[in-house]
Structure formats: structure tokens, C-alpha cells
N, C-alpha and C positions, 0 to 999 in steps of 0.2 A: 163295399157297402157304404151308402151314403151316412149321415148322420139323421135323414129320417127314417131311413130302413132301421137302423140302428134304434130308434127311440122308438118303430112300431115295434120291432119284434121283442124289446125291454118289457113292453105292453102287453103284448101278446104272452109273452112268458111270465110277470107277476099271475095274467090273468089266467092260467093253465095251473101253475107250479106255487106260486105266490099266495095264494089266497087273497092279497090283496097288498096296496101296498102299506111300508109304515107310514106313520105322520110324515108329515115334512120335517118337523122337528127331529123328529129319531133322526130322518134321513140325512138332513144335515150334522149331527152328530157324529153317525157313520160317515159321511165322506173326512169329515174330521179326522178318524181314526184312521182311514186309508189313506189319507195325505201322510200322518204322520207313520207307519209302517212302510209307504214310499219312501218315505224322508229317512229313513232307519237305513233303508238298504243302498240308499244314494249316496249317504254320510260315511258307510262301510268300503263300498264299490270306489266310491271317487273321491273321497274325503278321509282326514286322518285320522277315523275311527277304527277299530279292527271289530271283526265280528266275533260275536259269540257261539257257543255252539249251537244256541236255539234259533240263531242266524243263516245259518248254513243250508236250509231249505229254502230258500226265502228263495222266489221269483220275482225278477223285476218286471218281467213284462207283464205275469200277473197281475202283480199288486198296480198298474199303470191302466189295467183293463177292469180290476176292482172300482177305481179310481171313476173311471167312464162311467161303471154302470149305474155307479149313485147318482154323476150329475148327470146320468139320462133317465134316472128314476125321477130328481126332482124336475127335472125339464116337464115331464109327463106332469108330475102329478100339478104345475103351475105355471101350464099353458105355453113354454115357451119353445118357440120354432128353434130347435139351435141352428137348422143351417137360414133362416133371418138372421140371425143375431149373430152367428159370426158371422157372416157377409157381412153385417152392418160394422160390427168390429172391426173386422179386417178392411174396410174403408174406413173409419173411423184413424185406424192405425197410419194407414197411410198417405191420411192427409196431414195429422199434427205432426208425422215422425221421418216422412220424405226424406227431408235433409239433415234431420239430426243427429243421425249415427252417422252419417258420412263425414259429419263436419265436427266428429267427435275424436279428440286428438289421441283419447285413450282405447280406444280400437285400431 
């Protein structure tokens, strides 16, 4: 799936199941709170936190795919191509950054 397929059928599904979408505000809130439930399970998994037992259902790949849907909800609801915009990124990327991780002694 591309990431426009991806952002129509986001589209398609508020407008079926959704009723509509929230503000952009909520929605950024919400990707807020699914970065930071990301961050819980990343801190747990790969970091010296240990889990709790309310931790233990927790999916990463889930909460990584929670993650997307917000920012392909806001994508939608304020016009932005994601696959323009990372193309443009990922040129962007490797023009300023070519040589700079290569020539980075702590890698």
C-alpha cells in the first residue's frame, strides 16, 4: 500500500465508520497520546524500564500503526500529499546530510 492509498482509504473509512473526522486539534492531541503509549512500550522493550502488568498487552506494531493513522488523519483533513512531502523530505534529507553521518566519528 502506498501512502496515498493509505490516506484514501483513512478517508474512506472516517467517511463509512467515522462519522466524520475530529478537529485537527483533538487530532493532534491524539497523535500526542499515541506517541507517548509508543514511547511506553519502547522505554519497556528496549530501555531500562520494566513493564507493568497493565503493560503486558501492549502491541508495538499496533500502537506504531495507531501512530500512522492520526498522522494520515491530519494529513487528510489539511491537504497534505504525504507521499510529496516525504519525497521532498527525503531529498531534503539527503542533500543537507550526504556526508554528515559518514564523516561522523561517533558512528
Amino acid at each position: 500500500m502506498t501512502l496515498e492509498e493509505a490516506q484514501k482509504q483513512v478517508d474512506s473509512w472516517i467517511k463509512e465508520y467515522g462519522v466524520r473526522y475530529f478537529s485537527e486539534l483533538t487530532n493532534m492531541a491524539i497523535l500526542t497520546e499515541e506517541v507517548g503509549e509508543l514511547a511506553r512500550i519502547m522505554a519497556r522493550t528496549y530501555g531500562d524500564q520494566s513493564f507493568k502488568k497493565s503493560d503486558l498487552d501492549r502491541n508495538l506494531a499496533d500502537e506504531m500503526a495507531d501512530v500512522l493513522w492520526v498522522l494520515l488523519c491530519l494529513a487528510n483533513q489539511t491537504g497534505v500529499d504525504l507521499t510529496d512531502a516525504f519525497q521532498k523530505n527525503l531529498a531534503k534529507k539527503t542533500d543537507r546530510d550526504k556526508d554528515r553521518h559518514k564523516q561522523n566519528p561517533k558512528l
